[in-house]
N, C-alpha and C positions, 0 to 999 in steps of 0.2 A: 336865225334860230329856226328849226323847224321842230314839228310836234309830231311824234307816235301817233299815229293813227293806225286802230287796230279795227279792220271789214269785218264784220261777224254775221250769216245768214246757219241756214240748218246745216247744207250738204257741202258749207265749200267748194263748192263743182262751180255756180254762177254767180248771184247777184254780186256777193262778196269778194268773191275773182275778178268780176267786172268792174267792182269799184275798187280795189288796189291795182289792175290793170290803167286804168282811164286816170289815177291820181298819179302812176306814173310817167303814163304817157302825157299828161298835160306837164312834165318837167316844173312841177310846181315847189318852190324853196320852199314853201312852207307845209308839207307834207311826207313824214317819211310812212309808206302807206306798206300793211302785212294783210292778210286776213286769215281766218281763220272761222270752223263753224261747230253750232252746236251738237250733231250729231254726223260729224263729217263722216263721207265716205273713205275712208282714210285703205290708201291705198288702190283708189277707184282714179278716176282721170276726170278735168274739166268737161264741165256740160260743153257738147259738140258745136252747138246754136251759137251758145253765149263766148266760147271763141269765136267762130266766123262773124259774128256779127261787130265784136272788137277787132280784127282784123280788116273787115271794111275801113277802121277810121285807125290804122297805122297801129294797134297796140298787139300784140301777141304773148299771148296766155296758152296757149296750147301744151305746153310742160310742164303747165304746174300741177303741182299733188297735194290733195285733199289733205289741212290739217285741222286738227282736234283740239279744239277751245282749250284753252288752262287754265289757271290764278295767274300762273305765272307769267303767261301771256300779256292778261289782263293788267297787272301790276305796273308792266313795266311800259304799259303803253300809257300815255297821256291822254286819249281821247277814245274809247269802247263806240262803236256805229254799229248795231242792229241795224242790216242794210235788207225792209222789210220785216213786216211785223210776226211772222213766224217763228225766227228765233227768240225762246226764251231765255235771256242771261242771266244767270244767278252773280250778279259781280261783287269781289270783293269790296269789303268796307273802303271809302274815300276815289275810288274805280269810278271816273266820268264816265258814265253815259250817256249813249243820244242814241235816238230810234227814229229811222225814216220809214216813213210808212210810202214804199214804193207803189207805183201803179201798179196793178195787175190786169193786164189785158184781157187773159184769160176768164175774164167775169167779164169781157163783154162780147167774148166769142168770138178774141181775135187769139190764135194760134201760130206756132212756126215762126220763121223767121220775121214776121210781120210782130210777132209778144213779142219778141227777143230785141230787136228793135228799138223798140219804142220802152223796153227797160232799160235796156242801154241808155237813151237818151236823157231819161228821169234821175238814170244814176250818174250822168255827166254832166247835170242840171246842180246834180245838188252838190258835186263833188268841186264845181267848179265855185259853188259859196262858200262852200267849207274854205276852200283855199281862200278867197275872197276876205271873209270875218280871220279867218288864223292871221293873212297875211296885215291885217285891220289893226288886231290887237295887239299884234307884235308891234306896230309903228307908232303905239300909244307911249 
């Protein structure tokens, strides 16, 4: 059985691209992974970074296109990820959520591929528990 997992950050372009990319590329049965953001750039292209630096580790996100949070999004997924605390989600009633508060490098005046990086890794830290507790509770 696998669970709706819906990535939710502001612009859609990275964190939340980076973690439905990395939950796909780990071919994880217990994750069917989408995202979507709170004020996507909708009709804008992935942050450049945050593909190549998914691209180092096999996963390619370079086509996807910015989309715009919904209810109905939110509905029909089983499990809402605020990936980083930026995104504010207003969720419907009964709507799991969960909010990772990712590193931000950039408060410590690390920049460039060197941020991008090292969110990446944070985000495939936590992607890979998620999978971990889903694939946990499912064997209960």
């Amino acid at each position: 059985m696998t669970t709706r997992v819906l990535f939710v950050c502001v612009s859609n372009r990275g964190k939340s691209v980076m973690a439905e990319g990395l939950a796909r590329l780990g071919a994880y049965g217990a994750i069917e992974a989408s995202s979507a953001g709170t004020q996507a750039a909708v009709g804008g292209t992935v942050n450049e970074l945050s593909a190549q630096v998914l691209a180092e580790v096999g996963g390619d996100i370079s086509n996807h296109q910015p989309r715009q949070l919904t209810n109905d999004m939110m509905t029909t997924a089983d499990l809402v990820i605020a990936v980083g605390t930026a995104a504010q989600i207003d969720a419907p009633t009964g709507t799991v959520v969960e909010v990772w508060d990712t590193d931000e490098p950039s408060l410590r005046g690390i920049d460039g591929l060197d941020r991008m990086r090292l969110i990446r890794n944070d985000i495939a830290a936590r992607v890979d528990d998620l999978a971990h507790r889903l694939t946990h509770e499912q064997s209960r």
